[in-house]
C-alpha positions as CSV (number, residue, x, y, z in Angstrom):
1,X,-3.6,93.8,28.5
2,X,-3.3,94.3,32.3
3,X,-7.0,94.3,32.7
4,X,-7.2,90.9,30.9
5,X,-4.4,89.3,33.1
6,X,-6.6,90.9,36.4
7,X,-9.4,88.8,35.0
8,X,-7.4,85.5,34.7
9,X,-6.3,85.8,38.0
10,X,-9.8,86.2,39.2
11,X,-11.0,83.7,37.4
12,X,-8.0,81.5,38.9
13,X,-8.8,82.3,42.3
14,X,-12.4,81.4,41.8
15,X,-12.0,78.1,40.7
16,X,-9.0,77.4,43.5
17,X,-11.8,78.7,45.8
18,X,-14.2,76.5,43.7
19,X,-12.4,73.2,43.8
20,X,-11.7,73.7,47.6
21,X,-14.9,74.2,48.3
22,X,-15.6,70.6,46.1
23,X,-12.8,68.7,47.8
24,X,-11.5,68.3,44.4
25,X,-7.6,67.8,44.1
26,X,-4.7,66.9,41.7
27,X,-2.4,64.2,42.9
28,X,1.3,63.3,42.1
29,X,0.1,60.6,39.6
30,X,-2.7,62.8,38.2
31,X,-0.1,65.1,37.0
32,X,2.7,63.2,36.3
33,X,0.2,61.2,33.9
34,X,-0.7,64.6,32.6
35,X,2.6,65.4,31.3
36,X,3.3,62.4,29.4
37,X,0.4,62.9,27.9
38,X,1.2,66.2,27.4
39,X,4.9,65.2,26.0
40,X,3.2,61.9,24.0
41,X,1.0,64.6,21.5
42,X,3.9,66.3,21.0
43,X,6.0,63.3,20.3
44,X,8.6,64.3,22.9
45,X,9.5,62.5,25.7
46,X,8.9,64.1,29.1
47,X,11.7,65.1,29.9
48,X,12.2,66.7,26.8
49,X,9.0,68.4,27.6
50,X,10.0,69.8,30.9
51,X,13.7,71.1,28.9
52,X,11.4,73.0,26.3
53,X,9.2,74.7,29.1
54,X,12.7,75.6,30.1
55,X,14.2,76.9,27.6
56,X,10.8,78.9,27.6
57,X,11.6,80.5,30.6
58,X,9.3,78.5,33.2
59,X,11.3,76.4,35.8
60,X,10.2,72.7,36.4
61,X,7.7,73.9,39.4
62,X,6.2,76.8,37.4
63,X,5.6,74.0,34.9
64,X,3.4,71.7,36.8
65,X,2.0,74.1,38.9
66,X,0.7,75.5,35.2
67,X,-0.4,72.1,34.9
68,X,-1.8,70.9,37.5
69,X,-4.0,74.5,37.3
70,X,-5.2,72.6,34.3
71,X,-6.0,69.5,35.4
72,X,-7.8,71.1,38.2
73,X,-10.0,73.3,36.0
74,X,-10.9,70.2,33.9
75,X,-11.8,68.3,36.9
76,X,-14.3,71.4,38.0
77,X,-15.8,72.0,34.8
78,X,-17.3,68.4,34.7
79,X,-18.2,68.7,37.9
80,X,-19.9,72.0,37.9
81,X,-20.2,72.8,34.0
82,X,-20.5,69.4,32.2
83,X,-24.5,68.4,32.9
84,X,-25.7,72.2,32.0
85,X,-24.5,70.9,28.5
86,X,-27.1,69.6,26.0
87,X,-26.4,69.4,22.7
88,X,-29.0,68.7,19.7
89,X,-29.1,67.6,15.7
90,X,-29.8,71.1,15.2
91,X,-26.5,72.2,17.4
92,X,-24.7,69.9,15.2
93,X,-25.7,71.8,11.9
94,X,-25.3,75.2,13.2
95,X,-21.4,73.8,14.1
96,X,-21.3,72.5,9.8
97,X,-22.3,75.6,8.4
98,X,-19.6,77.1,10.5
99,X,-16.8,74.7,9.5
100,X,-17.8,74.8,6.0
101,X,-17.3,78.6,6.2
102,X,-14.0,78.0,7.4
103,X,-13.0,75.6,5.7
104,X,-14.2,75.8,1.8
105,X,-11.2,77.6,0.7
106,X,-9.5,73.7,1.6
107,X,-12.6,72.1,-1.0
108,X,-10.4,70.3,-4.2
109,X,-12.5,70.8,-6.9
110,X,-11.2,69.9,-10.8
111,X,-11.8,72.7,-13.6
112,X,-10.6,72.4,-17.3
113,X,-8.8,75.5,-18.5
114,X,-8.3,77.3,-22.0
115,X,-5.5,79.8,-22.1
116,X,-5.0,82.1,-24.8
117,X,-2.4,84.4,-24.4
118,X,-2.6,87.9,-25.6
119,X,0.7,89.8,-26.7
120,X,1.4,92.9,-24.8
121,X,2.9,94.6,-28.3
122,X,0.7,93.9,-30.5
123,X,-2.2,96.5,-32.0
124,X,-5.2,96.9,-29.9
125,X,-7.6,95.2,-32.9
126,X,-5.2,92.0,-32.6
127,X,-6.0,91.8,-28.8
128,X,-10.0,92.5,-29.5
129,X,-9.9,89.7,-32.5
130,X,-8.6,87.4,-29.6
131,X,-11.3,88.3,-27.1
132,X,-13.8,88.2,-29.7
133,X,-12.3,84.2,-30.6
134,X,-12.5,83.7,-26.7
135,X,-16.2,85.1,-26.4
136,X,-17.4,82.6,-29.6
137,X,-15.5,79.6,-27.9
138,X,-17.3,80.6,-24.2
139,X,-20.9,80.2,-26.7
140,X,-19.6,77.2,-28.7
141,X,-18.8,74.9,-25.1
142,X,-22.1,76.3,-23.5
143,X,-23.6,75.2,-26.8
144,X,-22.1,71.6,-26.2
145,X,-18.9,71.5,-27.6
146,X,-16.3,69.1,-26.9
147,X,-14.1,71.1,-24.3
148,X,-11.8,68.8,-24.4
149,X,-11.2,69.6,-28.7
150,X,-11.7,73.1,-28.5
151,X,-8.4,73.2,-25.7
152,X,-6.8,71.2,-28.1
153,X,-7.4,74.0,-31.0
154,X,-7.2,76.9,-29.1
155,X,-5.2,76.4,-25.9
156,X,-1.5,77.7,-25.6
157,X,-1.0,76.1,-22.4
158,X,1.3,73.1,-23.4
159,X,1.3,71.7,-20.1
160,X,-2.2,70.8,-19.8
161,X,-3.3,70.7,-23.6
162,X,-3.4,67.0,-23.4
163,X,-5.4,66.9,-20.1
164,X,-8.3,68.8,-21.6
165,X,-7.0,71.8,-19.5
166,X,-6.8,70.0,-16.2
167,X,-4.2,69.6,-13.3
168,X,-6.1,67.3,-11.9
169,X,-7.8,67.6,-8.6
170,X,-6.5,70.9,-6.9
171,X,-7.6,73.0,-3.7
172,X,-9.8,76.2,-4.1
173,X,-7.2,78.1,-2.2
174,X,-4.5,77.1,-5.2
175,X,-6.7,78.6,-8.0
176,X,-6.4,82.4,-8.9
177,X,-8.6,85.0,-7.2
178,X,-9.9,85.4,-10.9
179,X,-10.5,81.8,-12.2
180,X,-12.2,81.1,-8.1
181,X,-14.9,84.1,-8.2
182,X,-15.5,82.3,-11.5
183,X,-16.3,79.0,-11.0
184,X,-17.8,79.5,-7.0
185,X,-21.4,79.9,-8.7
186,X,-21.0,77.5,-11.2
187,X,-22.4,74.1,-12.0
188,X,-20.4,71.3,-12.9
189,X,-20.0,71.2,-16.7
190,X,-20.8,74.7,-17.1
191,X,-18.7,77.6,-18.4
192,X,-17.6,80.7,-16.9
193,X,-17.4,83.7,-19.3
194,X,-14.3,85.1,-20.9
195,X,-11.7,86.3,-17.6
196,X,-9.2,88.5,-18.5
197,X,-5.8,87.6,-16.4
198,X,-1.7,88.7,-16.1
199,X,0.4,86.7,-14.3
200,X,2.6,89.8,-14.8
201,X,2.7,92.6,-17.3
202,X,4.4,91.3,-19.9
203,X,2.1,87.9,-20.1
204,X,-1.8,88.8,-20.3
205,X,-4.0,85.7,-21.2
206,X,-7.5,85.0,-21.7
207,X,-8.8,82.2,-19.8
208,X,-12.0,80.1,-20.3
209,X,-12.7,77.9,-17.7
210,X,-15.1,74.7,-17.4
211,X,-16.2,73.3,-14.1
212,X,-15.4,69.8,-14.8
213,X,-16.4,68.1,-10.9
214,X,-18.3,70.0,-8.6
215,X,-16.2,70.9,-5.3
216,X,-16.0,67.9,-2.9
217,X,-17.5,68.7,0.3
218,X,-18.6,66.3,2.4
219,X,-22.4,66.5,3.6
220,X,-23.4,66.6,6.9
221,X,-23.9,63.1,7.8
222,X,-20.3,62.1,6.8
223,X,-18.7,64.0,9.5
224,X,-22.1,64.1,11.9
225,X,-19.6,62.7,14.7
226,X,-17.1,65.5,14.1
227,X,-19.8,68.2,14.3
228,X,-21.6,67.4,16.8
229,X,-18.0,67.1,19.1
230,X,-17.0,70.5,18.1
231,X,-20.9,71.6,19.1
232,X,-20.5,70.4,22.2
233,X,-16.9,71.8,22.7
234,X,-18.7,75.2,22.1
235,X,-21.1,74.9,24.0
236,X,-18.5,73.7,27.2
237,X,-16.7,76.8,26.6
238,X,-20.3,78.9,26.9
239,X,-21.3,77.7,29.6
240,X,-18.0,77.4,31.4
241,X,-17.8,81.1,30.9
242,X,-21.4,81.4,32.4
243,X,-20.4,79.7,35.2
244,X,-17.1,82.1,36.0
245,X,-19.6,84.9,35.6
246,X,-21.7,83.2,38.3
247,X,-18.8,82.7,40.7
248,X,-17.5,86.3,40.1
249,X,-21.2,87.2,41.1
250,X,-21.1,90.0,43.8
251,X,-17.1,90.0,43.8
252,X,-16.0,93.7,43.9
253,X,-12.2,94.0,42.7
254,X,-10.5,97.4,43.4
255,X,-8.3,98.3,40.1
256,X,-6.0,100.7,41.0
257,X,-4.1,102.2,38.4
């Protein structure tokens, strides 16, 4: 921790040293624009702002100076940072695959559900009939049965019985671990296998599941704009930090513990 707030320090006194060195400055106007805009994406108005940085232990002055180190630091690294900064189609891509890593578990996706619940106190060949009615109903949908009919007949889900086993259009996130792991290498219309599920002790079910739509996720030319931003707002930071490095280039700091 202390080490990390000796390096923000350097790295502040750089860029002061920097920006001197530039002639760049922040006036009165720069900043006082900076808080309302500050204040205006947080939907308070500025002198609400200033209360809350307050009430966060920072007087007024410690506020702005905060700021106006900002500002400052924004100005420098388009000066000094922003024309190292290309960006290609390809950067764009690499910045997708990313999001879509982080953001899949968000995907909506609609899957059609059988329940058939299993009683906990009844004899261990009543509970293997069931899973062996489960397993012929898996063959008879992959075989091109009506889903829809066979929820009707089978189902004990009374909810959804009349939606062929859907709740409609839901985020990946909101299905069980189970019935996701399940449908993730499916294709839409297919059928996972028979998965075995409790919602707690006393309820085990057997659930077939159909992938009725395949999981919505937009392709890389619908959000090419929004890519290719976050691309370059990576590769900003990259190079901003290669810069630092470059400034801290030869300076020696004494740590003293």
């Amino acid at each position: 921790m202390f080490r990390e707030l000796l390096n923000r320090m350097i790295d502040d006194r750089l860029e002061e040293q920097a920006a001197d060195k530039a002639h760049l400055s922040v006036s009165v106007d720069e900043l006082d624009s900076a808080i309302r805009n500050v204040a205006g994406q947080a939907k308070m108005a500025p002198k609400d702002l200033i209360a809350e940085a307050k009430r966060q232990g920072l007087t007024e002055q410690d506020y702005r100076d905060e700021l106006r180190r900002q500002v400052l630091e924004g100005k420098l690294v388009q000066l000094r940072v922003r024309g190292r900064v290309k960006v290609s189609d390809e950067d764009g891509k690499v910045a997708y695959a990313r999001w879509l890593r982080e953001n899949g578990e968000q995907v909506q996706v609609d899957v059609r559900i059988l329940a058939m619940r299993v009683s906990p106190t009844g004899s261990p060949e009543v509970a293997q009939a069931k899973r062996l009615l489960a397993e012929d109903i898996v063959k008879r949908a992959r075989a091109g049965a009506d889903f829809c009919k066979l929820v009707s007949d089978y189902s004990d889900d009374t909810q959804t019985v009349h939606t062929c086993g859907s709740r409609g259009l839901l985020p990946m996130s909101a299905l069980v671990p189970e019935v996701q792991n399940a449908v993730r290498p499916l294709k839409e219309g297919e059928t996972t296998d028979v998965i075995s599920y409790n919602t707690n002790p006393t309820d085990p079910a057997l659930l077939i599941v159909q992938l009725h739509t395949t999981p919505k996720v937009p392709t890389y030319l619908e959000v090419k704009d929004q890519m290719m931003d976050r691309a370059f707002g990576d590769a900003m930071e990259r190079q901003r930090k290669t810069w630092l490095a470059e400034l801290r280039h030869g300076v020696y700091v004494d740590v003293r513990l």
